[in-house]
N, C-alpha and C positions, 0 to 999 in steps of 0.2 A: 681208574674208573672210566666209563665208556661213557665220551661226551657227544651227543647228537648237534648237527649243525641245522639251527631250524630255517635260518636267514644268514645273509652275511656278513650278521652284526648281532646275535641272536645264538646262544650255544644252549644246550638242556640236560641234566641230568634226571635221570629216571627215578623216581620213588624205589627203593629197596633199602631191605631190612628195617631198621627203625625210622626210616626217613617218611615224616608224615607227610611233605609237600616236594616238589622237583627244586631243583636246583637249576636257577635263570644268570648266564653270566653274557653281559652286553660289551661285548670284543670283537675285534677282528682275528683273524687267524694271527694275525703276525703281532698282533701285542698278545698271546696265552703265551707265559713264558716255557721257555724250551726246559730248564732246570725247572725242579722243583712244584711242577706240574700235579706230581699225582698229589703231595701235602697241600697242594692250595685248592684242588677239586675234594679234598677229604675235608676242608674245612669248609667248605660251602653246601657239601651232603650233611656232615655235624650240623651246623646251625636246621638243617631241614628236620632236624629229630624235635626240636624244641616245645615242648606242651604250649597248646593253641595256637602254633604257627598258620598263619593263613596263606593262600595263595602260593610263594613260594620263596625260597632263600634266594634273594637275587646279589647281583652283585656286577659290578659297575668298572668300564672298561680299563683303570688305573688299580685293578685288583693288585694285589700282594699280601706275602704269608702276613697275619698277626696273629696278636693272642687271644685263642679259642676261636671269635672272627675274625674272617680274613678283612684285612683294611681294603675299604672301598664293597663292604657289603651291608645290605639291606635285611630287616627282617620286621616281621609284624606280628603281635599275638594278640590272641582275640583274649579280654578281659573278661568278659563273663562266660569264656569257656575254656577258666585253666590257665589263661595266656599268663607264661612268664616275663620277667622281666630279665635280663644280665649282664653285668657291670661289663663285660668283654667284650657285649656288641654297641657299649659305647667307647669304651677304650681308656688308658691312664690320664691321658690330658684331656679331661674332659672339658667339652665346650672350644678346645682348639678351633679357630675359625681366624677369617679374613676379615680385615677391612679394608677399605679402598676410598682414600679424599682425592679430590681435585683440588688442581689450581688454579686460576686465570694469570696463566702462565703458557708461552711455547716453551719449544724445546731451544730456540736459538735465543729467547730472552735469557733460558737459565744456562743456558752453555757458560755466559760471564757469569755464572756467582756459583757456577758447580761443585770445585773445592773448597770453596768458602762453606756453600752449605752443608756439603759432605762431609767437612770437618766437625762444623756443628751438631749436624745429628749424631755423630761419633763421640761425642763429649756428652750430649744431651738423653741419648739411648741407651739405658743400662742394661748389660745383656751380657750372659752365660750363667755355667750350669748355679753357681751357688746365690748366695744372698745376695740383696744389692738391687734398691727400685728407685723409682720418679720418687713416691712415698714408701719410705723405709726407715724404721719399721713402724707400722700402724696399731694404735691400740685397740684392744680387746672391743673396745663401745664400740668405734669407726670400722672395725672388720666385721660385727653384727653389723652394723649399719648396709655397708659393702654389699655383703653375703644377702642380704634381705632387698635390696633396694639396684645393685648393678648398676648400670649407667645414669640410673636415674640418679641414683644419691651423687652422683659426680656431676652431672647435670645443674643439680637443685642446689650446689654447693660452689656454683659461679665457675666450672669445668666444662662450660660448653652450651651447648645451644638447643630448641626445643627440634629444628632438624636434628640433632645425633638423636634424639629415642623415635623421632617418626622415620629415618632409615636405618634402625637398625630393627631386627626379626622380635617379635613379641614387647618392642615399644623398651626394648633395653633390659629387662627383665621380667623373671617367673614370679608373680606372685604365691605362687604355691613352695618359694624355698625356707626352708628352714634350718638355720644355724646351731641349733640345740640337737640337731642329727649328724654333728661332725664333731669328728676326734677332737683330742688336744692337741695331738701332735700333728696334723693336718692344719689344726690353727695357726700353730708355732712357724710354720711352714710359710703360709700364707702372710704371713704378720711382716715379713722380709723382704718382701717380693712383690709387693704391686705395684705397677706401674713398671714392668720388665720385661725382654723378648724369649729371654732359657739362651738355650742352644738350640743343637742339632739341625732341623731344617728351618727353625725361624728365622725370620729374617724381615726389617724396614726397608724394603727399594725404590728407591725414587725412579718412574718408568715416564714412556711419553706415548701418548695412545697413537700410532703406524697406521692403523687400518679398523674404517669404521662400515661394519656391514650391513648394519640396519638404520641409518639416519635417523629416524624417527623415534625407535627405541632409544638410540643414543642419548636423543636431546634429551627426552625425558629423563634416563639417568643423568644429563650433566655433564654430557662428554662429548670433542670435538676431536676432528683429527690433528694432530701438532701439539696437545694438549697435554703438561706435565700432571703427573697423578703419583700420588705417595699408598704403595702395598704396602701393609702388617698383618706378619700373620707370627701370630703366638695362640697363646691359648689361659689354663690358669694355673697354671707350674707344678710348683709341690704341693700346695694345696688342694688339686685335683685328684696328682698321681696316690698321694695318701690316701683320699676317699675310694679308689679305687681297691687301692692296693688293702684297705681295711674289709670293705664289703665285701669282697671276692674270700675273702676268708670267714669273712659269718655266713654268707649262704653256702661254704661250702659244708660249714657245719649245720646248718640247716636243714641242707635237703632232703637227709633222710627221713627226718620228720614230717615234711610234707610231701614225701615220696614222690618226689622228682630224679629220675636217673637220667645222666648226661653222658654219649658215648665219650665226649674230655672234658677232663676237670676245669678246664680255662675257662669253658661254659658254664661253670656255677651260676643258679640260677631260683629264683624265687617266683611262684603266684604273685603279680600286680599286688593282687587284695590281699598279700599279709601284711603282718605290722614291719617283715622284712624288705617287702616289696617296697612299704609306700616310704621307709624309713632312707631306705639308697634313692627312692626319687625325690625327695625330699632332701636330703644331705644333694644329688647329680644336680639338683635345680639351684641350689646355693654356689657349685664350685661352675654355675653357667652363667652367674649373675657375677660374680667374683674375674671372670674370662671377659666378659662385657666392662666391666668397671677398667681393668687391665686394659683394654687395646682403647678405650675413653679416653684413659689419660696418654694413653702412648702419641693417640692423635691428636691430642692436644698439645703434648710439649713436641712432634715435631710441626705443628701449624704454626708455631711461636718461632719456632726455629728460620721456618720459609718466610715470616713475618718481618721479622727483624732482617733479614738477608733479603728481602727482594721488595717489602713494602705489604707486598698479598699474605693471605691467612690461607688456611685450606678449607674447603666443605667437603662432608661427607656424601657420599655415593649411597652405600651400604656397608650393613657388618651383618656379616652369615656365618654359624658354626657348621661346624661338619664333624662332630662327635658328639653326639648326643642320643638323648630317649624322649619320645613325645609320648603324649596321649594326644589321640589323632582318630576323627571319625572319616572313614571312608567308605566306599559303597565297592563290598566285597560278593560276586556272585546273584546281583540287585539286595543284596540286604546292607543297610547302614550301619556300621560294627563299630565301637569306640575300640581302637585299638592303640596299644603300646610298640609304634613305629620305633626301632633303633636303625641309627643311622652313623656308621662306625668309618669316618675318611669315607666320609657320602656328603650331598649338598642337598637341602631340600629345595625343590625347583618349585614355587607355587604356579599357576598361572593365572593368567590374564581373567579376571574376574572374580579370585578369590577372595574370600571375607576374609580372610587376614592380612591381606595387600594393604598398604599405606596408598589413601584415596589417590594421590597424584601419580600411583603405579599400578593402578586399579585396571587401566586397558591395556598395558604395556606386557605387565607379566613381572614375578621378582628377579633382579637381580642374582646371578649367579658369580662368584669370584674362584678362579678357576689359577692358582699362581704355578707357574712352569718349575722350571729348577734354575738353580743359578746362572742365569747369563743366556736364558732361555727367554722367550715370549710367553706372556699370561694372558689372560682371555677373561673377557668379561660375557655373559651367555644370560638366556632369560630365558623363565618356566615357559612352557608351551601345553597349550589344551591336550586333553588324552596323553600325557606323560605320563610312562608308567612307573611300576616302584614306587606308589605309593608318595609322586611325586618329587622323584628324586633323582640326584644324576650324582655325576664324578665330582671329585675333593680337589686333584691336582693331576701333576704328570704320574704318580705310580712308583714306586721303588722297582728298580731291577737287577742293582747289587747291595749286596749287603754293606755296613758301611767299613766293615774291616777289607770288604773285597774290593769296594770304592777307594781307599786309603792306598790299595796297590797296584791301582788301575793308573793313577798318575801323579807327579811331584807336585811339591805345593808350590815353588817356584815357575814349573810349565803353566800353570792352572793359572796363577797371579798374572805373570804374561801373558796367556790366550785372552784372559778377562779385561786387563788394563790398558794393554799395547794394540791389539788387535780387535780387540772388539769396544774398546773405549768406554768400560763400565769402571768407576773409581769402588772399588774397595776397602770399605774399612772397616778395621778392628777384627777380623776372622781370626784364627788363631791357625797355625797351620794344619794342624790336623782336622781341624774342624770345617778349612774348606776344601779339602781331598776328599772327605764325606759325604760332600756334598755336591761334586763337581757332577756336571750335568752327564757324562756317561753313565752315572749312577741310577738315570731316571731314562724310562720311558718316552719317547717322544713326543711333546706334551701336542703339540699339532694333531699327529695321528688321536690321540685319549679323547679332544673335542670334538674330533671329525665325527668321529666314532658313536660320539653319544650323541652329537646331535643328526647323524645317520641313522640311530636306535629309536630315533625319537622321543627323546628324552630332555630336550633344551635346544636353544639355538642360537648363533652366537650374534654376537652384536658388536665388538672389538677386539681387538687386540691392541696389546702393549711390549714394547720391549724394555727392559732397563739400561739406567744410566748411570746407576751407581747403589750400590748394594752396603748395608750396616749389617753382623754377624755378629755369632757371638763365640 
């Protein structure tokens, strides 16, 4: 497909055939990957076909293939004209997002109690692909509870503090979710597993913030230079990927009845306003309240952890998803449109005055969690006025090998050594193949990904951190 370079950070794809709006991908020349290329520009024209699609299919400089949307893309439909909703442009793990506590902690306090803690989180963090949580397994009343309530029920149940819902995005949970719009077997699922990381790219890293760029911003998050900070990023396991993995199959039955055709099936896809529509954002808002409760307690039981091993507890920063579907009014063409933003490995970047900011972040702009790839630097960034994308920016570094092509890019032994010997990060609990997957040739250069977007104008950074020791699963 013929991609126009509008800027040099700025690519465009032209409206043809079905495609109702252009396709906007915010890159540099040298992060559009050289493989693979023409299926990830085909997936960012597909999403432009979408009924009520406004503006355009954007997609944000840590682009790569996914399912139906590419991960790291943007879309918006207008609700009272058509606008669909589809489970693909939020993704399996839905509500997948970061969190980020501080310590009052340096880096040279914790260097004496580094293994000590590292062991602890290791013993304290449950994590990989099957059963196995903080709370496992939970009954049916407390996983209604969970699914309806999010951090808040974990909160309100002596798990934390009236800071973890005022930093974390919509106050810890959707009040619009509903647990009687989810499987059984998604239940079953979830009933095992709260309070856990998965696998794959999750990960608990204890980092120390290196470089702070905006002082002022900083302080207001809570962040100083030398200062240790605890990253988790998971999301809400099998209990998501089922809702997913359920929906995508009723609207695929659906849509000929409401006569939606999609050039790929991945994009199955429903009218907002049907009883299918509101039925997956209703089940998407329970398994994001359920992702919320999960990284709650995860920051809890490692603050317990730092507690007992150094004397300090942690405070939270923020916790931000980056798979999701909003309703979201924004001002499209000078009209105010209520639309259904999906933001699929996208981060919404608010800024500096928005009404949904938490009052003490109200001049500063939200928090943005930005985490690198293994053994990489993570970045902490904040919304900016006139962001575009409907407010949004990049998820992480970007996949650039697959993870079977990851797996034979290097031993797990070289990896263990670059990571422990060399770079002085303690690892624990990875399984071997599970950190060859993940080994940082695998990703994108997570430096260039922020430069990038906050060059696009899209957010702007405020720290960086590097790690000091990484929990896997």
């Amino acid at each position: 497909m013929k991609l126009v370079q509008e800027t040099p950070f700025r690519f465009r794809i032209d409206p043809s055939g079905a495609m109702r709006v252009p396709g906007v991908i915010f890159a540099s020349s040298s992060l559009l990957p050289d493989t693979n290329r023409e299926p990830l520009l085909r997936q960012v024209a597909n999403v432009a076909t979408l009924p009520g699609i406004v503006e355009a299919s954007y997609a944000m400089p840590d682009i790569h293939l996914g399912y139906g949307f590419p991960i790291g893309g943007v879309a918006a439909t207008d609700i009272r004209d058509g606008g669909v909703i589809s489970p693909g442009g939020v993704g399996f793990d839905i509500s997948c997002g970061v969190r980020l506590l501080s310590a009052d902690l340096e880096r040279t306090e914790f260097a004496k109690v580094a293994r000590v803690v590292m062991d602890l989180l290791s013993k304290r963090i449950p994590r990989g692909a099957g059963p196995g949580a903080v709370r496992s397994p939970v009954s049916d009343n407390e996983l209604n509870h969970v699914l309806r309530g999010g951090s808040r029920y974990v909160v309100e149940h002596g798990d934390g503090s009236e800071l973890d819902l005022e930093r974390c995005e919509d106050g810890g949970a959707f009040d619009e979710a509903d647990p009687s719009a989810i499987s059984q077997r998604a239940r079953e699922r979830g009933r095992h597993q709260l309070g856990s990381l998965g696998s794959g790219n999750h990960f608990l890293e204890v980092q120390h913030v290196v470089e702070v760029s905006d002082e002022p911003v900083a302080k207001a998050f809570g962040l100083r230079a030398g200062q240790v900070c605890v990253m988790i990023h998971c999301g809400s396991r099998g209990l998501g990927h089922q809702i997913c993995t359920d929906e995508v199959h009723a609207m695929d039955r659906a849509m000929e009845r409401h006569k939606v055709q999609v050039p790929d099936r991945q994009l199955a896809c429903v009218p907002m306003d049907s009883a299918e529509g509101r039925r997956y954002l209703a089940a998407m808002y329970a398994a994001a309240n359920y992702a919320r409760a999960n990284r709650q307690i995860l920051g809890r039981a490692a603050s317990e952890v730092f507690r007992s091993a150094t004397g300090n507890g942690l405070e939270l920063v923020y916790d931000i998803s980056h798979n999701l579907a909003r309703i979201e009014r924004h001002d499209v063409g000078g009209q105010l449109l209520d639309l259904c933003v999906h933001r699929k490995g996208a981060t919404r970047a608010l800024p500096p005055g928005h009404a949904k900011l938490p009052t003490d972040l109200a001049d500063v702009g939200q928090p943005v969690l930005i985490p690198g790839s293994m053994g990489t630097a993570s970045y902490v960034l904040a919304g900016v006025t006139g962001g575009g994308a409907f407010h949004s920016t990049c998820h992480g570094a970007g996949r650039r090998l697959s993870r079977h092509q990851a797996a034979r890019s290097v031993s797990p032994n070289e990896l263990r050594e670059q990571l422990e010997r060399r770079q002085k990060i303690l690892v624990r609990g990875a399984s071997k193949r599970g950190l060859v997957e993940e080994a940082p040739a695998a990703y994108k250069d997570v430096s260039e990904v922020v430069a990038v977007a906050e060059q696009a104008g899209l957010c702007r950074t405020v720290a960086r951190l590097e790690p000091l020791g990484v929990v896997k699963g």
